[in-house]
One Martini backbone bead per residue (centre of mass of N, CA, C, O) as a GRO file, in nm:
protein
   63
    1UNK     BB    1  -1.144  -4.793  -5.971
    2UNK     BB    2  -1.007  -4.451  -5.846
    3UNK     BB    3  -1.104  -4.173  -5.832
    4UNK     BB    4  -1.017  -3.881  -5.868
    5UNK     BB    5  -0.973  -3.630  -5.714
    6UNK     BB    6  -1.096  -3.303  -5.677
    7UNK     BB    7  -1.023  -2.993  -5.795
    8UNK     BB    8  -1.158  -2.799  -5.599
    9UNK     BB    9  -1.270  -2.699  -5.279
   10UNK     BB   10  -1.420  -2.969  -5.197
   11UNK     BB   11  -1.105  -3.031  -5.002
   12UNK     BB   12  -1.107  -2.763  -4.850
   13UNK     BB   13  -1.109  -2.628  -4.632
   14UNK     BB   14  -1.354  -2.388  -4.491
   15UNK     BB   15  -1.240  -2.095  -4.677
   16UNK     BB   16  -1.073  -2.219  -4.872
   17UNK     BB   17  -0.897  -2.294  -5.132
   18UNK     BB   18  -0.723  -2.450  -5.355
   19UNK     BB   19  -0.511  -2.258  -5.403
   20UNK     BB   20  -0.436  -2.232  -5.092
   21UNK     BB   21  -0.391  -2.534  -5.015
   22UNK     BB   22  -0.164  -2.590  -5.201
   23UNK     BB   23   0.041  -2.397  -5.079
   24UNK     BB   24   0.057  -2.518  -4.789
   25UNK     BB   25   0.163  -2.768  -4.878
   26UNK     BB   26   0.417  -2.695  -5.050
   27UNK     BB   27   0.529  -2.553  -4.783
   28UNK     BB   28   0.551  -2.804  -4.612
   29UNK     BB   29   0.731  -2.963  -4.777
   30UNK     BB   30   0.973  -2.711  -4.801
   31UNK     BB   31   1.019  -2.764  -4.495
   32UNK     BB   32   1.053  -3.093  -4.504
   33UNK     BB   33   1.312  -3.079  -4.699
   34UNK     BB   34   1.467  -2.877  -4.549
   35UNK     BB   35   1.505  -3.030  -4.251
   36UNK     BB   36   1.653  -3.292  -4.408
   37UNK     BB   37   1.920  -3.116  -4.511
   38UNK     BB   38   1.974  -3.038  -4.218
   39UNK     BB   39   2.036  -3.271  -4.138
   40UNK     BB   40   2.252  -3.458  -4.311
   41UNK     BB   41   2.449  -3.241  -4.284
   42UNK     BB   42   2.526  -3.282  -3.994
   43UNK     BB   43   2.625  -3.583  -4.057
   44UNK     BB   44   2.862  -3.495  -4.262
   45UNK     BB   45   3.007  -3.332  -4.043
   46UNK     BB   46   3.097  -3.520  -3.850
   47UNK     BB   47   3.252  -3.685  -4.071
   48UNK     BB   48   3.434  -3.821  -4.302
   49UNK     BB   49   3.623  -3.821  -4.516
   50UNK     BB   50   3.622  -4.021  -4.752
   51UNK     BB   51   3.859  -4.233  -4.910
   52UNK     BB   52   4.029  -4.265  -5.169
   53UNK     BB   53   4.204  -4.591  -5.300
   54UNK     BB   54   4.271  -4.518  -5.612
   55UNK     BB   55   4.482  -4.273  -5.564
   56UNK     BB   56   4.690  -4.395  -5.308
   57UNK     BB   57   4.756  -4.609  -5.556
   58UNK     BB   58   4.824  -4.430  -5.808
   59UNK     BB   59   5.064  -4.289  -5.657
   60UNK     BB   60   5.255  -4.524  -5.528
   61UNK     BB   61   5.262  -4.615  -5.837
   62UNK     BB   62   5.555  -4.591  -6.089
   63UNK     BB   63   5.429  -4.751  -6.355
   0.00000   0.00000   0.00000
């Protein structure tokens, strides 16, 4: 079994708390989640919004 890391400021740079250091991964992942979400929409911006074929379906269908 590993070891879990140690909760202290000894894995953190030099000057920093723990913290401090969880502050920074936060903000990078809440970056990185932002920079994410908008290629995404990007992606979604250039494409056509699919067609519902069961909508089109029952709309024709008089039955």
């Amino acid at each position: 079994m590993t070891k879990p890391p140690k909760s202290t400021s000894e894995n953190a740079p030099k000057g920093q708390t723990s913290q401090e250091a969880r502050a920074e991964r936060q903000a990078k992942a809440l970056r990185d989640n932002l920079r994410r979400r908008k290629q995404q929409a990007r992606g979604r911006d250039g494409a056509s919004p699919p067609e519902d074929s069961d909508s089109l379906d029952s709309q024709s269908d008089p039955d």
